[in-house]
C-alpha angles and dihedrals in degrees: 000000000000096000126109128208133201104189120163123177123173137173112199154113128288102244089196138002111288106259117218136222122195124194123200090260094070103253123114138202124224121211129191142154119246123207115206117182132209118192118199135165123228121244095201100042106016097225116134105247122196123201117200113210107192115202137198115242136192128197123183135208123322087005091059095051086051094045087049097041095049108021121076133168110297101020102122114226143177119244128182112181137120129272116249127190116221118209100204126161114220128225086274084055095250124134125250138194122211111177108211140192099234091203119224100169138012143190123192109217109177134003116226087249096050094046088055088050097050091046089044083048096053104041080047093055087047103052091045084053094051085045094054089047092058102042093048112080116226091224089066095074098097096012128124110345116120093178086086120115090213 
């Protein structure tokens, strides 16, 4: 097989806005820092260890001003796109290297409100779980129904 291929797809948090540039053509480019986690328990010490990988990512034209218009720090989203490598020089003259996710397709998939909700939501159902638990005695089971058929 002779083809290449430069696939990216990443799940993950804005880490800041999305901060536009416009050019005199009228066409824009959208940048953001995306935050990928990876959760892993050490063997050694058992304690649960999280690593943060922050990624670059660009985001052109209409995509951008919907990126920009909808998207804000903490909303987790989906991007597939290709990884691109940037030759810059610096202000001392020395060259520099920034690797970059062109983006070629998005999906949002939770808005920073939405994801405090959820995790509010959730601690709330399970602590009216745990209260009913304990407010219901474990003698009652087969108490005092007489509807049942048994």
């Amino acid at each position: 097989m002779s083809g290449t291929l430069n696939k990216v797809m990443l799940i993950g948090h804005l880490g800041d806005e999305v901060k536009m540039h416009y050019f005199e053509g009228g066409g824009c480019i959208g940048r953001f820092p995306l935050a990928t986690n990876e959760t892993y328990t050490n063997r050694q010490t058992n304690e649960r260890v999280t690593n943060t990988e922050w990624h670059n990512i660009v985001v052109r034209n209409k995509g951008a001003e919907i990126c920009e218009k909808y998207l804000s720090k903490g909303d987790k989203v989906y991007i597939e796109g290709r990884l691109k490598t940037r030759k810059w020089q610096d202000d001392n003259g020395n060259e520099r290297y920034s690797t970059e996710i062109q983006c070629s397709d998005f999906t949002f998939l939770s808005t920073k409100n939405e994801s405090e909700q959820n995790a509010q939501a959730s601690a709330g159902s399970k602590s009216a779980i745990a209260n009913k638990a304990e407010s219901t005695p474990s003698d009652s089971i087969g108490g005092d129904n007489d509807d049942l058929p048994f």
